[in-house]
SEDREN-36055 format. One record per residue (C-alpha): x, y, z. Coordinates in Angstrom, 2 decimals, padded with zeros to 5 digits, always signed. Example, Ala and Ser with C-alpha at 12.3 -4.5 7.8 and 13.67 -1.06 7.14 Angstrom:
2
       px       py       pz
  +012.30  -004.50  +007.80
  +013.67  -001.06  +007.14
***
This chain:
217
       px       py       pz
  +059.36  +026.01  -027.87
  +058.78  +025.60  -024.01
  +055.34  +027.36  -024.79
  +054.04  +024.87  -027.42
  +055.33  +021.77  -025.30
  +053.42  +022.87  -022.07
  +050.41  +023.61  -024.49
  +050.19  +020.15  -025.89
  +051.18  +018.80  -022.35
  +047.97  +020.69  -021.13
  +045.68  +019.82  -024.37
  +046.63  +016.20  -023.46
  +045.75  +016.79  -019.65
  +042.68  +018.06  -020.76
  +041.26  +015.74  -023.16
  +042.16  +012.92  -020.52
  +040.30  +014.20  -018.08
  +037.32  +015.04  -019.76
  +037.68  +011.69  -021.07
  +037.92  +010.21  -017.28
  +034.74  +012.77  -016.05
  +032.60  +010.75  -019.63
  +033.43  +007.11  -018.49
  +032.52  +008.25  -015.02
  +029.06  +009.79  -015.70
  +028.48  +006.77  -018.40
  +029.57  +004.42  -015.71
  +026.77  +005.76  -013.40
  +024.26  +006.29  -015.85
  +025.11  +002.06  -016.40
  +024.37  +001.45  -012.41
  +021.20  +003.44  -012.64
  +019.71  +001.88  -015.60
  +020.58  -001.31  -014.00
  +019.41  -000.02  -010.68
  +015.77  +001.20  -012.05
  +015.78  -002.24  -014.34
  +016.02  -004.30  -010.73
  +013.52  -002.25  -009.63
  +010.93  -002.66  -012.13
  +011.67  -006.66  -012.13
  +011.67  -006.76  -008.38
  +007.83  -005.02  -009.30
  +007.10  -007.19  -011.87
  +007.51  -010.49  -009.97
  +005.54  -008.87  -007.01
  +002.86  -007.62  -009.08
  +002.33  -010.88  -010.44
  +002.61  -012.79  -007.00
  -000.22  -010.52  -006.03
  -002.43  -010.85  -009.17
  -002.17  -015.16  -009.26
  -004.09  -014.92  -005.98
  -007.47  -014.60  -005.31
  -007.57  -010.62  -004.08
  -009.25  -007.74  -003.92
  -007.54  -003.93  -002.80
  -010.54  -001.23  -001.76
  -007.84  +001.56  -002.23
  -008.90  +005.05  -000.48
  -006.79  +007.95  -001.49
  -003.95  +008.67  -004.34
  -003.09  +005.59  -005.74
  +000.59  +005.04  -006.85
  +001.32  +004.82  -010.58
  +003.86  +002.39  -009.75
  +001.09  +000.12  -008.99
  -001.09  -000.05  -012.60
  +000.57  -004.14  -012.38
  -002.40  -004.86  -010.29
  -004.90  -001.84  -010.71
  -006.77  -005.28  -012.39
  -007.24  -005.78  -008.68
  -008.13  -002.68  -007.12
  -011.57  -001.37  -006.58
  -012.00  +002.54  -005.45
  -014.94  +003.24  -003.55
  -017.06  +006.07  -003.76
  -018.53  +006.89  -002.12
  -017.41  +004.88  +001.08
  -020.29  +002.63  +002.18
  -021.57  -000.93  +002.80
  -022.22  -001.12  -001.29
  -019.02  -000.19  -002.25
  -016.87  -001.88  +000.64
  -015.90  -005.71  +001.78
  -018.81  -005.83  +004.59
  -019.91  -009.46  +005.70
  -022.19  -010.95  +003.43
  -025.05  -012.58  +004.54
  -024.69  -016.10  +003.66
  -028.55  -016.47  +002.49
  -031.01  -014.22  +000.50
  -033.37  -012.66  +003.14
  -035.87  -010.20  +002.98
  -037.51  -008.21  +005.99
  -041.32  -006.80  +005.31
  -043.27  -004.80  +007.79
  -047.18  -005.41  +008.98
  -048.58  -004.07  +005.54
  -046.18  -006.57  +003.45
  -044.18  -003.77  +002.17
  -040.59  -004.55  +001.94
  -038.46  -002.89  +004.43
  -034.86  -004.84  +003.98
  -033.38  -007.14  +001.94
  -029.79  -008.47  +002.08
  -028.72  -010.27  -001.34
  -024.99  -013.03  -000.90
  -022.50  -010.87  -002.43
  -019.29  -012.98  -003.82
  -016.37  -011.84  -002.29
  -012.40  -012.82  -002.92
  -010.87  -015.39  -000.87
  -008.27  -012.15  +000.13
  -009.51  -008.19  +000.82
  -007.62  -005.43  +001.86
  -008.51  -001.73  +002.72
  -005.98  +000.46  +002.08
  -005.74  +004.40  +003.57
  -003.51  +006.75  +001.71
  -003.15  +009.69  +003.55
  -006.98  +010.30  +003.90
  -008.97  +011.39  +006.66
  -012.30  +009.40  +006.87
  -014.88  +010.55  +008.26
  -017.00  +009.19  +011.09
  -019.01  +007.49  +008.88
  -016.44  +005.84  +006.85
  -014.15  +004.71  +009.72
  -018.01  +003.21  +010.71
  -017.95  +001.05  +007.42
  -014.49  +000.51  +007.49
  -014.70  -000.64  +011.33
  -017.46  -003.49  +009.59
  -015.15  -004.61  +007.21
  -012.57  -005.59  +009.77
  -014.62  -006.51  +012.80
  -017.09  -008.57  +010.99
  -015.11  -009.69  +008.02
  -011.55  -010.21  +008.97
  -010.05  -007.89  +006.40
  -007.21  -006.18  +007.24
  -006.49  -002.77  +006.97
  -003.08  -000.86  +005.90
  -002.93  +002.91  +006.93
  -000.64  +005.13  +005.14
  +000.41  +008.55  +006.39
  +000.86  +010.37  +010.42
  -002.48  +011.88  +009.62
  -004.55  +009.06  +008.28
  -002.76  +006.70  +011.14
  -003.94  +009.10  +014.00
  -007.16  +009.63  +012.50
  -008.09  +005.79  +012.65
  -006.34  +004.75  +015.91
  -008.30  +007.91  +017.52
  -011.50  +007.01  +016.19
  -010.84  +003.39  +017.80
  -009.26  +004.66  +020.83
  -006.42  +002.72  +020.43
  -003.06  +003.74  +022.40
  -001.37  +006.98  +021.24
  +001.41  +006.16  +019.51
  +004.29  +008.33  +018.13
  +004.32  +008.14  +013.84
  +005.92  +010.13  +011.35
  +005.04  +011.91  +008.26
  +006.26  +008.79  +005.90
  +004.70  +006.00  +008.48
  +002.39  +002.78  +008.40
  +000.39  +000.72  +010.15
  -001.70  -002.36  +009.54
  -004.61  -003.44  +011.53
  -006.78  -006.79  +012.15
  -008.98  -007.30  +014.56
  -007.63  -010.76  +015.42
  -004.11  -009.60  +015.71
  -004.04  -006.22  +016.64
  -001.88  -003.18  +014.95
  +001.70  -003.38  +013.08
  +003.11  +000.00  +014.09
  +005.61  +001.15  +011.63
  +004.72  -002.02  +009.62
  +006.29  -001.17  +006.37
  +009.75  +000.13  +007.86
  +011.58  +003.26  +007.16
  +011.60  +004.87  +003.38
  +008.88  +002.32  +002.19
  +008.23  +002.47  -001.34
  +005.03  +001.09  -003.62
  +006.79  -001.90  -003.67
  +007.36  -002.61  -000.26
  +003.25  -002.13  +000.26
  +002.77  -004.89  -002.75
  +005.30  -007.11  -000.49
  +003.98  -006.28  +002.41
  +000.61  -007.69  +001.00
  +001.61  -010.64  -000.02
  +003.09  -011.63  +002.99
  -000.35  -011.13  +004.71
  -001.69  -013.71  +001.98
  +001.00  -015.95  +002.31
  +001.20  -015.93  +006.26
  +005.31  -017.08  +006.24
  +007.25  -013.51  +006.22
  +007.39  -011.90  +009.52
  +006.24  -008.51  +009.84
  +008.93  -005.76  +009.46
  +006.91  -003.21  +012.29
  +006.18  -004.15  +015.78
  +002.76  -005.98  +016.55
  +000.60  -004.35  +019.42
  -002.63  -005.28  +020.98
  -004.47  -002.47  +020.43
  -008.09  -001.81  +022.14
  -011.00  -001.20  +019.44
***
């Protein structure tokens, strides 16, 4: 008698805690859907913030499939050069000929966005590129986000900017008018954090999250 009262005692113990361990893990599963549906409306309304303006991304390296909201805006050149990146263009049609009347040079306007951006993901460039990409921000103002230790060191060596300690998982944007953001995209950025992080440089209002330093270049 004892026996089969313990045993239903138990059976009930049971069945209400496996009922408390399914509202816990339906529970979660509830905060993460919510969790991943803030995140994906948090990178809606930035993707579409970014793609009302008048932009263009040159995007060197992996690009993030969290991104596709604004691949509409994204070029990826290749190979790196003058053709394929946001040099200075020449605000008339000229052509250059030599003593014979052959035609040596000619530089056609090209119609650029009111907004460009180079971004490095983890890539080392080589001498050639960081050239171009050198052109792009010394001549053109565009500003330039570096992703990755590597790809950081690789660029502020090639400029022979001050060393500067980065991680693995680090940033840094540079202009030529103000300088480098070390660290500009904080700790455990994600895609979305670069999408804010370029809109803020469009918008001009949001301070920057990394610490600015006048680099040499």
């Amino acid at each position: 008698m004892n026996n089969g009262r313990f045993g239903g005692m138990l059976a009930v113990l049971l069945i209400t805690i496996a009922a408390i361990v399914v509202l816990v893990i339906m529970t979660q599963n509830i905060a993460d859907s919510q969790a991943q549906n803030n995140e994906g409306n948090k990178m809606t309304d930035l993707a579409l913030e970014f793609v009302g303006n008048d932009v263009t991304v040159y995007w060197i390296g992996e690009f993030p499939r969290e991104l596709d909201q604004i691949r509409s805006k994204v070029v990826f050149p290749d190979p790196i050069s003058e053709d394929t990146m946001p040099v200075k263009s020449p605000e008339f049609h000229t052509r250059e000929f030599d003593p014979d009347g052959e035609l040596v040079a000619e530089r056609t306007p090209v119609e650029q966005t009111k907004y460009n951006f180079i971004v490095i993901n983890n890539m080392m460039l080589s001498n050639d590129d960081l050239v171009t990409v050198r052109t792009c921000f010394a001549e053109n103002g565009v500003g330039v986000l570096v992703l990755g230790k590597n790809a950081i060191e690789r660029f502020r060596d090639f400029y022979m900017m001050t060393p500067t300690v980065f991680k693995d998982h680090d940033s840094m944007y540079h202009t030529l008018a103000g300088g480098s953001v070390n660290h500009a995209l904080g700790e455990d950025y994600t895609p979305a954090d670069i999408l804010k992080y370029l809109n803020s440089q469009m918008e001009r209002t949001e301070p920057t999250i990394g610490e600015t330093v006048q680099d040499g270049d």
